[in-house]
C-alpha positions as CSV (number, residue, x, y, z in Angstrom):
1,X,-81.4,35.4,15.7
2,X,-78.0,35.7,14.1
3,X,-74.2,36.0,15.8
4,X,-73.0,39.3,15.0
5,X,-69.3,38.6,12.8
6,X,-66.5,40.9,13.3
7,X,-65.3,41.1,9.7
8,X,-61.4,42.3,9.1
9,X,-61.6,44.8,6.1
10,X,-58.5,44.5,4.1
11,X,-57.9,47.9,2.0
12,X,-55.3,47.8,-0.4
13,X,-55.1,51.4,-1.1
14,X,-52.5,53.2,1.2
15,X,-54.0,56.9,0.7
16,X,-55.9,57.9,3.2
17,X,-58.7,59.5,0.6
18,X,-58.6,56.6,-1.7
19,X,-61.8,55.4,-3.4
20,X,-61.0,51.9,-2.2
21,X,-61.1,53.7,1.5
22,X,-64.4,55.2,0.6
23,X,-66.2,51.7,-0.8
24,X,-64.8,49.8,2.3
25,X,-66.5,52.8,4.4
26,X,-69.7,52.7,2.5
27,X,-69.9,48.8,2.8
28,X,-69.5,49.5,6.8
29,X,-72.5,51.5,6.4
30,X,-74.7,49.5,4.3
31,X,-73.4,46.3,5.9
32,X,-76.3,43.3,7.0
33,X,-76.5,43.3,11.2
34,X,-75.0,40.3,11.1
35,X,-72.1,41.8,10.1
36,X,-69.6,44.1,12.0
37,X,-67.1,45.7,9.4
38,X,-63.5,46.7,10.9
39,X,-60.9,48.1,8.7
40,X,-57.3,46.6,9.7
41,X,-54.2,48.9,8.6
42,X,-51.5,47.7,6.4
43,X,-49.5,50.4,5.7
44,X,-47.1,50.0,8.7
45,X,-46.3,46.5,7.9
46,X,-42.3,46.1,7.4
47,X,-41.8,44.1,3.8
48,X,-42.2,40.4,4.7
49,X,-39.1,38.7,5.7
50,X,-38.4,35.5,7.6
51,X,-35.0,37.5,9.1
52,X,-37.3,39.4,10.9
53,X,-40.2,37.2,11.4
54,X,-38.3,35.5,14.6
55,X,-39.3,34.9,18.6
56,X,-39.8,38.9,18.5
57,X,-41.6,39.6,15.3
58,X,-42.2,43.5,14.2
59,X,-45.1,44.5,16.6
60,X,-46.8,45.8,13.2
61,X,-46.6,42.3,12.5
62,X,-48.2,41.0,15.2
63,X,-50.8,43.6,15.8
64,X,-51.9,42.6,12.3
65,X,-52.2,39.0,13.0
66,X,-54.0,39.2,16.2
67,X,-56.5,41.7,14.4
68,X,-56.7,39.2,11.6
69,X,-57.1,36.3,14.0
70,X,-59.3,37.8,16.4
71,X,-62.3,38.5,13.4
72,X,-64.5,35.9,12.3
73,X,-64.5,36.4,8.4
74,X,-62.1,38.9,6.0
75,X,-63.3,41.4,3.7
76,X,-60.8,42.6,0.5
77,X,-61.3,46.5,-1.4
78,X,-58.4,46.5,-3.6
79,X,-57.7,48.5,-6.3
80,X,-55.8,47.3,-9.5
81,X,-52.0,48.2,-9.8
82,X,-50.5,46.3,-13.5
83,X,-52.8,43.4,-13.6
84,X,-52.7,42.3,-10.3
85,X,-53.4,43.4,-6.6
86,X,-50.9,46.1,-4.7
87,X,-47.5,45.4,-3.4
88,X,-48.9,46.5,0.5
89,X,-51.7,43.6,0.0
90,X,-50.0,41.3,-1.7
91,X,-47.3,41.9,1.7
92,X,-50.1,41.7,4.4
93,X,-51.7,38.4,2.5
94,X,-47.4,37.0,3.6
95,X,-47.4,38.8,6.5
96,X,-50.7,36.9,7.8
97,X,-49.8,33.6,6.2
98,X,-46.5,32.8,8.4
99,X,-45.2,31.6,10.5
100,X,-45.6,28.4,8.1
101,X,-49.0,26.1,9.8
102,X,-50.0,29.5,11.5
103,X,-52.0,31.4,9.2
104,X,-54.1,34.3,10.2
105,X,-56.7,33.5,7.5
106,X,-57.2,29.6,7.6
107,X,-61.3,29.2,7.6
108,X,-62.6,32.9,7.5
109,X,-65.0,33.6,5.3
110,X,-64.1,35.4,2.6
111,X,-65.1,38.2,-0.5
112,X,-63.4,40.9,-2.8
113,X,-64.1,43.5,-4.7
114,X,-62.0,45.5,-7.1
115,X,-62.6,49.0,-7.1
116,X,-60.9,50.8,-10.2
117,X,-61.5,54.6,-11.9
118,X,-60.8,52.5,-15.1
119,X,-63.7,50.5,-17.1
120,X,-62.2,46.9,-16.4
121,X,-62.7,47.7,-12.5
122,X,-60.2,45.8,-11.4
123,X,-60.6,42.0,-12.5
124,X,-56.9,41.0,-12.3
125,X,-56.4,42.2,-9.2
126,X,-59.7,40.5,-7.8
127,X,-58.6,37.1,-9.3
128,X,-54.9,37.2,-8.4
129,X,-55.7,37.8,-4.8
130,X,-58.8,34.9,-4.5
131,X,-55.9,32.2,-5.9
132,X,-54.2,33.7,-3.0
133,X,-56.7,33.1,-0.4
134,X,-57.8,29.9,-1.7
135,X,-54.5,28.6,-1.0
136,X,-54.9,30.2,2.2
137,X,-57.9,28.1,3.2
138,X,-60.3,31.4,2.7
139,X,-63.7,29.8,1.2
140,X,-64.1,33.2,-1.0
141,X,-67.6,34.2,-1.9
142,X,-67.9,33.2,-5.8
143,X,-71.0,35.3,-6.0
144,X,-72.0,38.1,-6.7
145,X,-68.7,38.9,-8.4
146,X,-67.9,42.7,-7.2
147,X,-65.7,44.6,-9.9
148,X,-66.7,48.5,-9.4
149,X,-65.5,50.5,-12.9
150,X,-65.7,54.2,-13.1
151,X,-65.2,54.2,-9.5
152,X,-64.2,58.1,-9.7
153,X,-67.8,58.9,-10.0
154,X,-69.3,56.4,-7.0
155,X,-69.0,59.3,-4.7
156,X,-69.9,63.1,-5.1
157,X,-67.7,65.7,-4.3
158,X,-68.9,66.0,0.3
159,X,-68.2,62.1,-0.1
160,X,-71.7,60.6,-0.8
161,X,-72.0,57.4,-2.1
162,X,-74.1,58.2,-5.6
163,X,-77.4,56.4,-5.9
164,X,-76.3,54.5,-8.6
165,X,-73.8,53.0,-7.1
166,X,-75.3,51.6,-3.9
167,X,-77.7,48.7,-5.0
168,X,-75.0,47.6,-6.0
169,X,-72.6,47.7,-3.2
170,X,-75.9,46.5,-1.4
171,X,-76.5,43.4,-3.2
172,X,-72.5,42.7,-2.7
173,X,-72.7,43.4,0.9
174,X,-76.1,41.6,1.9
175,X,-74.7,38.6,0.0
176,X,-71.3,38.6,1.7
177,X,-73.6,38.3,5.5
178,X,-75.1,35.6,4.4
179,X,-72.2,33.9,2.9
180,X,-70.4,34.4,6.5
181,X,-73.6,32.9,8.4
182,X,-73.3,29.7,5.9
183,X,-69.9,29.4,6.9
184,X,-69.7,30.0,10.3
185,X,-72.1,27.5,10.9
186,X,-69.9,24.9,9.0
């Protein structure tokens, strides 16, 4: 039988009713039972800065890291903001990474997906923030890649994830639980 992963979902959208909310919601739903999806907020995080970051961090700060630190594996839904990922992301992926030697992320599992109302779906932003993790020490999933275009219409207007899109978001999801098992394992 498998371990049951708590997984921390990153979402880079701050609005509460953003599509990048939604996907991360849907992908709790459809998620493997291997996998136990958590979203972990990062719109209270102060801008990173090491004049802060001192024997008394921001408790924002250290909630986050002890979230971070406490799940097994790390899930991204960011959207696409001028080519790359979101200033609040980019800031938690800092936030997490210090104190220098003490990263939050070092070993999790990892994935992305870029979730965009554009046709492009976000595939800057979804390869800006894996060179991130990969620094990090995140082994990101490589496959299946998970840009979602036209993500205005993946949900109908009560919030219902549209047939079309979930096979999709199934096929992402299923292969992300199995992609934690490999790794956990290692």
């Amino acid at each position: 039988m498998s371990n049951v992963y708590t997984v921390a979902v990153i979402v880079g959208s701050l609005r509460e009713a953003s599509i990048n909310r939604k996907v991360a919601l849907a992908l709790a739903d459809l998620a493997p039972a291997n996998l136990n999806l958590k979203i972990v907020e990062i719109r209270d995080l102060p801008l990173y800065s090491e004049d802060i970051d001192g024997a008394t961090p921001p408790a924002a700060y250290s909630t986050f890291r002890q979230e971070v630190r406490s799940s097994d594996a790390v899930l991204f839904v960011t959207p696409e903001y001028n080519r790359s990922i979101p200033a609040p992301m980019k800031n938690a992926i800092d936030v997490g990474s210090r104190p220098y030697g003490k990263a939050v992320w070092s070993g999790k599992p990892g994935a992305v997906i870029s979730v965009s109302p554009g046709a492009v779906g976000g595939f800057g932003a979804n390869h800006h923030l894996r060179q991130c993790m990969v620094f990090l020490d995140v082994p990101m999933m490589q496959q299946p890649e998970a840009y979602l275009g036209g993500a205005g219409s993946a949900f109908d207007e009560s919030g219902k994830l549209s047939d079309s899109v979930k096979p999709f978001l199934q096929k992402f999801i299923d292969s992300y639980g199995k992609w934690v098992e490999q790794h956990k394992k290692v």
